[in-house]
GUPA-163555 format. One record per residue: residue number from 1; y, x, z of N, C-alpha, C in turn. Coordinates in steps of 0.2 Angstrom, whole numbers, plus 5000, padded with zeros to 4 digits. Each point is the difference from the previous one (the first is absolute). Layout:
residues N
(pt NUM (Y X Z) (Y X Z) (Y X Z));
...
This chain:
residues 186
(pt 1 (5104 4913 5048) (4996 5002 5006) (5006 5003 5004));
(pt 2 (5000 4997 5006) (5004 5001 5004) (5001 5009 5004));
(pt 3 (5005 5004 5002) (4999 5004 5000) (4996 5003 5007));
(pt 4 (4998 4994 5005) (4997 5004 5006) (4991 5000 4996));
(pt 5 (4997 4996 4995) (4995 5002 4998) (5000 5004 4996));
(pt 6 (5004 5005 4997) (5002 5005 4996) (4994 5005 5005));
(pt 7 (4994 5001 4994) (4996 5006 5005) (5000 5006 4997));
(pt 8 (5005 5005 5000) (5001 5008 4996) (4993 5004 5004));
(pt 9 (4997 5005 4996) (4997 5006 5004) (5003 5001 5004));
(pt 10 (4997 5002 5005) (5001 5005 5008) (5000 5005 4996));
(pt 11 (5004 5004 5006) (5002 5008 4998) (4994 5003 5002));
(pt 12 (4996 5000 5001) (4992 5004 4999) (4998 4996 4994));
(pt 13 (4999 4996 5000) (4999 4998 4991) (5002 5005 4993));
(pt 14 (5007 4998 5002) (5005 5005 4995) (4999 5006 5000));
(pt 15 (4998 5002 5007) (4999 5007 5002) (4994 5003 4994));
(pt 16 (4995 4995 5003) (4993 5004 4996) (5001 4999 4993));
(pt 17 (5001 4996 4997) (5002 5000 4993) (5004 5005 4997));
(pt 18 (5004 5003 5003) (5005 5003 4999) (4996 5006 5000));
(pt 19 (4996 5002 5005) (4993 5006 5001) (4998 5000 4994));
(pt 20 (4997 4994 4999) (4996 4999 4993) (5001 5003 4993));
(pt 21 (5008 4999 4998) (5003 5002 4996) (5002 5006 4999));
(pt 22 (4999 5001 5008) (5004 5009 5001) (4995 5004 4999));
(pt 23 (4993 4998 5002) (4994 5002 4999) (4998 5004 4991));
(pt 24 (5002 4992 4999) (4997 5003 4993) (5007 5005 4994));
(pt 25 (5006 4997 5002) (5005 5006 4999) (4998 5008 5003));
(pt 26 (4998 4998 5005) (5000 5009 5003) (4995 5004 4995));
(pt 27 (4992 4996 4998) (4998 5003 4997) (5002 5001 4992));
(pt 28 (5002 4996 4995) (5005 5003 4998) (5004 5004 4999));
(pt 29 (5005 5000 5006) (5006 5006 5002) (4995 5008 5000));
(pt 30 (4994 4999 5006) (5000 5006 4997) (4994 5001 4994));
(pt 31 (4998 4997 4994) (4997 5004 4995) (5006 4999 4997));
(pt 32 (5008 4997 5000) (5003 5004 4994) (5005 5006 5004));
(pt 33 (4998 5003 5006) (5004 5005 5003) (4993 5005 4998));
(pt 34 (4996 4999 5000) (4995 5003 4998) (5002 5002 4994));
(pt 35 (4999 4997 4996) (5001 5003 4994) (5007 5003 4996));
(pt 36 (5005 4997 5006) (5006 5004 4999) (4997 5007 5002));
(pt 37 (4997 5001 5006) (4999 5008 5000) (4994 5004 4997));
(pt 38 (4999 4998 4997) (4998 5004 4992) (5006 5001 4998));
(pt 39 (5004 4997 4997) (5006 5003 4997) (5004 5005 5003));
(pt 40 (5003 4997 5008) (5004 5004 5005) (4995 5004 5003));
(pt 41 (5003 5006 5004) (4998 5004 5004) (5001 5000 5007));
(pt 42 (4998 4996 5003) (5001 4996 5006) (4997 5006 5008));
(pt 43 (5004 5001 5002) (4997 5004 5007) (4996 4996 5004));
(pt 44 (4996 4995 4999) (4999 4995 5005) (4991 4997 4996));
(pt 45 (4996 5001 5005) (4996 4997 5000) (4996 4994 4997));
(pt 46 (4998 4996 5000) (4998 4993 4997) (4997 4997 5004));
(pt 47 (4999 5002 5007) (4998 4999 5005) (5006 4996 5005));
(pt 48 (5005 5005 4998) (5005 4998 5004) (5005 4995 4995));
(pt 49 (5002 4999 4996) (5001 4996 4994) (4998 4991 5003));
(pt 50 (4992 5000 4999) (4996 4997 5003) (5003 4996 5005));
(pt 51 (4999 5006 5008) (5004 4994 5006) (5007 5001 5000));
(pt 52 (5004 5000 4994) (5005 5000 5001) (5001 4994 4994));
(pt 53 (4997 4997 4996) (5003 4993 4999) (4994 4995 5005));
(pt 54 (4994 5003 5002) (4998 4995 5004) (5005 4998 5003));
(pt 55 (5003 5005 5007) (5004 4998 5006) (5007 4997 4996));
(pt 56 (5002 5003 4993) (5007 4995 4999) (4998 4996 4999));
(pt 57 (4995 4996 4996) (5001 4993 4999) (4996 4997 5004));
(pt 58 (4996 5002 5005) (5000 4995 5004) (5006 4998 5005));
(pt 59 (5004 5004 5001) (5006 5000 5003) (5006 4996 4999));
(pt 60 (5000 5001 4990) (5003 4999 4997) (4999 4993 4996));
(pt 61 (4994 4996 5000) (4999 4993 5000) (4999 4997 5005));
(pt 62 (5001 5002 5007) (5000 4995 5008) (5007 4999 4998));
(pt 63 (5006 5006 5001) (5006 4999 4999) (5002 4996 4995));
(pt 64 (4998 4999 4995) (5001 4993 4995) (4999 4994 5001));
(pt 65 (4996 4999 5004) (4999 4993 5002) (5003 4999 5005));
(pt 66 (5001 5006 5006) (5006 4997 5003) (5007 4998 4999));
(pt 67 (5003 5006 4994) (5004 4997 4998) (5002 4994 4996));
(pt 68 (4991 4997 4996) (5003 4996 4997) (5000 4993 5003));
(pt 69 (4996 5002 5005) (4999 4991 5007) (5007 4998 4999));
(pt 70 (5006 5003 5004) (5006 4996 5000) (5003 4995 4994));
(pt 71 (4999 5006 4994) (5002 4996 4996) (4995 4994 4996));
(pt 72 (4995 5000 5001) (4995 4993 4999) (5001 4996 5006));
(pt 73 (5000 5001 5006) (5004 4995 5004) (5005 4998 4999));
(pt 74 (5005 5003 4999) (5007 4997 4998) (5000 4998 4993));
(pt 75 (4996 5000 4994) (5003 4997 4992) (4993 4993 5003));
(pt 76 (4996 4998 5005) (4995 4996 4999) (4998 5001 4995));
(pt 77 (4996 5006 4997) (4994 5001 4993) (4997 5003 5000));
(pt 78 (4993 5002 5000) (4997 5006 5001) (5001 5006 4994));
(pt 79 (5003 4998 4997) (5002 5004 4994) (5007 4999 4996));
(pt 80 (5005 5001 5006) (5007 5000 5001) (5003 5002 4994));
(pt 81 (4999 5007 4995) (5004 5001 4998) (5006 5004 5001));
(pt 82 (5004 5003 4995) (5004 5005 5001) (5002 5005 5001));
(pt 83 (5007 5003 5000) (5000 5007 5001) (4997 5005 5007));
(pt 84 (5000 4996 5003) (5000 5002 5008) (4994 5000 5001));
(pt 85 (4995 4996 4997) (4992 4998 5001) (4999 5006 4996));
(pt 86 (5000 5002 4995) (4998 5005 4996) (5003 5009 5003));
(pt 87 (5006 5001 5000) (5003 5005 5000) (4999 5004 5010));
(pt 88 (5001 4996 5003) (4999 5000 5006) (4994 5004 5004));
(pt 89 (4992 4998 4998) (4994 5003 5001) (5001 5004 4995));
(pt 90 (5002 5000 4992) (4997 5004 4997) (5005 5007 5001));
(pt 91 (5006 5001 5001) (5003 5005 5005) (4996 5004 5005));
(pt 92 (5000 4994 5006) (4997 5003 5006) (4995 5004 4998));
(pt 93 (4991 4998 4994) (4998 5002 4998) (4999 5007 4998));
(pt 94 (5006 5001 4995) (5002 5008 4998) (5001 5003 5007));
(pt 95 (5006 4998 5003) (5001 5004 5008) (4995 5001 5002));
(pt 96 (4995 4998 5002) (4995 4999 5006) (4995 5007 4996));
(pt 97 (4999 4998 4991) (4995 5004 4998) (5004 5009 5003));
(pt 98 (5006 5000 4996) (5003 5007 4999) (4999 5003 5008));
(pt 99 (5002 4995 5007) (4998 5003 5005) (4993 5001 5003));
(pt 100 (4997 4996 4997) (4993 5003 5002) (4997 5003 4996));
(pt 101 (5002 5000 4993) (4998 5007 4994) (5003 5006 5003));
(pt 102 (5005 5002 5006) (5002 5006 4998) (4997 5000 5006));
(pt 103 (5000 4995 5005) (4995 5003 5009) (4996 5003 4998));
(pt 104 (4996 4998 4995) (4994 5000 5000) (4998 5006 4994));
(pt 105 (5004 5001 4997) (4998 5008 4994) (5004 5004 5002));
(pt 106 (5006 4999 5002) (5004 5006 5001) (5004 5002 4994));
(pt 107 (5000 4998 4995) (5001 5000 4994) (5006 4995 4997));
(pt 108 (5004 5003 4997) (5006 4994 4998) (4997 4999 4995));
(pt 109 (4999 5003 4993) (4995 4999 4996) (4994 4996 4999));
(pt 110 (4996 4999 5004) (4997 4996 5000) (5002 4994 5006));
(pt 111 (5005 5000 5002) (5001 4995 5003) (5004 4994 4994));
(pt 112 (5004 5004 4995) (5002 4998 4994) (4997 4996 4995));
(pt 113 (4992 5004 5001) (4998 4996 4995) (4996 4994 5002));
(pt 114 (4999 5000 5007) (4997 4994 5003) (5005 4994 5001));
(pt 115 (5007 5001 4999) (5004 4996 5001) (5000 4997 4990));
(pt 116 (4999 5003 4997) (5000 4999 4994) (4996 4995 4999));
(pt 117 (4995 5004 5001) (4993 4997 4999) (5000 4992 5003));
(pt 118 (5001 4998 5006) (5001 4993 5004) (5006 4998 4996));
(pt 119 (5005 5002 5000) (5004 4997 4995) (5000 4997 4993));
(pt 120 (4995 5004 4996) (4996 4994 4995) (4996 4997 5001));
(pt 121 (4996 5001 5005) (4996 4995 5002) (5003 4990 5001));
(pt 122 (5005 5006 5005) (5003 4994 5004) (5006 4994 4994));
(pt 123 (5000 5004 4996) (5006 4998 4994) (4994 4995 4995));
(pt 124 (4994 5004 4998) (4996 4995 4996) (4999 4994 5004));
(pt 125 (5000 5000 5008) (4995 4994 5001) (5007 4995 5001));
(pt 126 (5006 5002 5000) (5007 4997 5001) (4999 4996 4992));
(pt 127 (5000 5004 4997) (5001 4998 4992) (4995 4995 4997));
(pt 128 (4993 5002 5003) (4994 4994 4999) (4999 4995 5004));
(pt 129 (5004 5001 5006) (4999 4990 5006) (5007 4999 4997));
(pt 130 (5003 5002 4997) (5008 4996 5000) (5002 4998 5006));
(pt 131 (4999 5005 5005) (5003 4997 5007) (5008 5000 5000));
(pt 132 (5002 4999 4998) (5009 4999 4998) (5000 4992 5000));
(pt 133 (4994 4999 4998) (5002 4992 4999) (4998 4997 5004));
(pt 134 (5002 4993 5001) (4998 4995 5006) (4996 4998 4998));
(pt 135 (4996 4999 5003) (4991 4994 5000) (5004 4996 5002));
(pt 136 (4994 4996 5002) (5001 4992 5000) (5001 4998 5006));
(pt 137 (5003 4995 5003) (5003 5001 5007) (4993 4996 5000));
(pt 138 (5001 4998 5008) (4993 4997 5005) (5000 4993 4998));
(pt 139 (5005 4994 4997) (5000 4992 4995) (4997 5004 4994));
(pt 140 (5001 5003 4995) (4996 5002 4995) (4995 5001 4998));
(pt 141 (4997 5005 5007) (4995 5002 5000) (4996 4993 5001));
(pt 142 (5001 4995 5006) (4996 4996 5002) (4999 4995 4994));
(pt 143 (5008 4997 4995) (4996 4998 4995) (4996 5002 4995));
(pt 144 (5001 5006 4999) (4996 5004 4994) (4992 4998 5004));
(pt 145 (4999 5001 5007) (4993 4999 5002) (4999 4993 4998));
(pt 146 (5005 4996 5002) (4999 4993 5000) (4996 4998 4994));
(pt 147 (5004 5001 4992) (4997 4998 4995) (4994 5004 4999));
(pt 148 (5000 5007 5001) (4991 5005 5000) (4997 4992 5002));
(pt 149 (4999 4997 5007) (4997 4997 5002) (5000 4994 4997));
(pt 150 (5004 4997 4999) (4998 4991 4995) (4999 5004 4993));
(pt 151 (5001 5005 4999) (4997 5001 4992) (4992 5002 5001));
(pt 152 (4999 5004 5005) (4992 5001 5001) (4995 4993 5001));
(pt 153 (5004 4996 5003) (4995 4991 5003) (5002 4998 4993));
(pt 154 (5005 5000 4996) (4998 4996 4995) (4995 5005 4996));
(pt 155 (4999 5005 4997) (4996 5002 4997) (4992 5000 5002));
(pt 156 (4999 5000 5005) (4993 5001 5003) (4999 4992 5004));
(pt 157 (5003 4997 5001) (4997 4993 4999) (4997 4997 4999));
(pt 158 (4998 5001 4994) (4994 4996 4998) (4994 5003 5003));
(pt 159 (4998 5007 4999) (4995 5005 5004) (5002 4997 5006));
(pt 160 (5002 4999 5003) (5001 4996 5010) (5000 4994 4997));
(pt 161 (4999 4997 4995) (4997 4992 5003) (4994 5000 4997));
(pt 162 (4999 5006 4996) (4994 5000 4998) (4993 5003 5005));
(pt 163 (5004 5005 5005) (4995 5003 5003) (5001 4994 5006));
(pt 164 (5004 4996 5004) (5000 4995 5004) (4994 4997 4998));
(pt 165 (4999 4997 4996) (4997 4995 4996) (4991 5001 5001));
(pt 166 (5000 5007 4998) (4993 5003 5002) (4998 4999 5006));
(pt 167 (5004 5003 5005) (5001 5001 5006) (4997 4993 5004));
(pt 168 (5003 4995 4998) (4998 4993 5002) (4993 4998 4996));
(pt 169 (5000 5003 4994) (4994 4997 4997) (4994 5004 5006));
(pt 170 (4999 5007 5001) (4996 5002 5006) (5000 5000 5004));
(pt 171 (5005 4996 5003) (5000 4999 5006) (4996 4992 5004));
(pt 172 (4999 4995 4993) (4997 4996 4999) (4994 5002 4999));
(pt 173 (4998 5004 4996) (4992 5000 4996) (4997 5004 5009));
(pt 174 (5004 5003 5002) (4998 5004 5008) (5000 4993 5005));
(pt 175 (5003 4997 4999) (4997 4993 5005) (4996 4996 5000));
(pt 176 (4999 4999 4992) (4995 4994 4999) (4992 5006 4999));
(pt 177 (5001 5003 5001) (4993 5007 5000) (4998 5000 5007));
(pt 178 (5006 4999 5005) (4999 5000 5006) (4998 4996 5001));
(pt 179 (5003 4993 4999) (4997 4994 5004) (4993 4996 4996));
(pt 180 (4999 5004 4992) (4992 4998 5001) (4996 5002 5003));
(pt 181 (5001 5007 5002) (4994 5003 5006) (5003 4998 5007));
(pt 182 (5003 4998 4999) (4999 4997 5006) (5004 5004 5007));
(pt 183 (5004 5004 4999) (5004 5002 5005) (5008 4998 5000));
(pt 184 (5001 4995 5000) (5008 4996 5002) (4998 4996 5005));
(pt 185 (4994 4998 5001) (4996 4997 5006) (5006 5001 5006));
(pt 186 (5002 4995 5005) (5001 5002 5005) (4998 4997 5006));
């Protein structure tokens, strides 16, 4: 596959998926901040807790995808790989969270532990995509589709020459119906 047909997400694509992820992270982050303060003794509300990882990961996953556009433009993969694809968002990430944990509570303490909090998150989902590793460049992927697709027509085959087959059977018994009664007439 040539690379001017190389079609990667658009950066609002990557954008919203990234939301996606960040979405269902944030609710996570905060029921285990949550029940970190059961144990700590947090000056800080749960209200403000709340829009303090809303606003950081919504913040903090737009800025990962823009970070990672360059480098999936430059390695041509959607899933580049590496030190810099991994490390890079998931930094900015902690930063973004600690400054808008602390805007936002006033609190080092809890700014701390919101930074904890997103850092295992952000460490688990590193550790479960295996984003360190390269996927499949854009020739790979399109073979991998290529054989999905002559393995699909060979297997279902015979169903397509068998539903064809129907297909023309009624579409005969529909004509010869017709032109007994008499409307093929012209």
């Amino acid at each position: 596959m040539a690379i001017e047909k190389t079609r990667f997400p658009s950066l609002g694509q990557s954008i919203s998926g990234h939301l996606m992820t960040g979405a269902m992270k944030g609710v996570l982050a905060f029921v285990l901040a949550w029940l970190c303060t059961l144990v700590f003794n947090l000056d800080v509300a749960l209200g403000q807790l709340a829009v303090a990882f809303f606003c950081s990961y919504f913040i903090a996953e737009i800025m990962s995808a823009v970070i990672e556009r360059p480098i999936v433009l430059q390695r041509n993969r959607t899933q580049p790989g590496g030190l810099a694809f991994v490390f890079l968002p998931f930094s900015a990430a902690l930063l973004i969270t600690f400054v808008v944990g602390f805007g936002t509570t006033k609190d080092t303490t809890a700014a701390i532990l919101l930074v904890v909090t997103v850092a295992v998150l952000n460490a688990a989902e590193v550790i479960l995509t295996k984003s360190w590793i390269p996927g499949p460049s854009a020739e790979q992927e399109q073979r991998i589709f290529d054989e999905f697709k002559n393995m699909t027509k060979d297997h279902f085959s015979d169903d397509l020459d068998r539903i064809k087959s129907q297909a023309r059977e009624n579409t005969k018994k529909k004509y010869f119906e017709k032109k007994e009664r008499g409307e093929n007439r012209k």
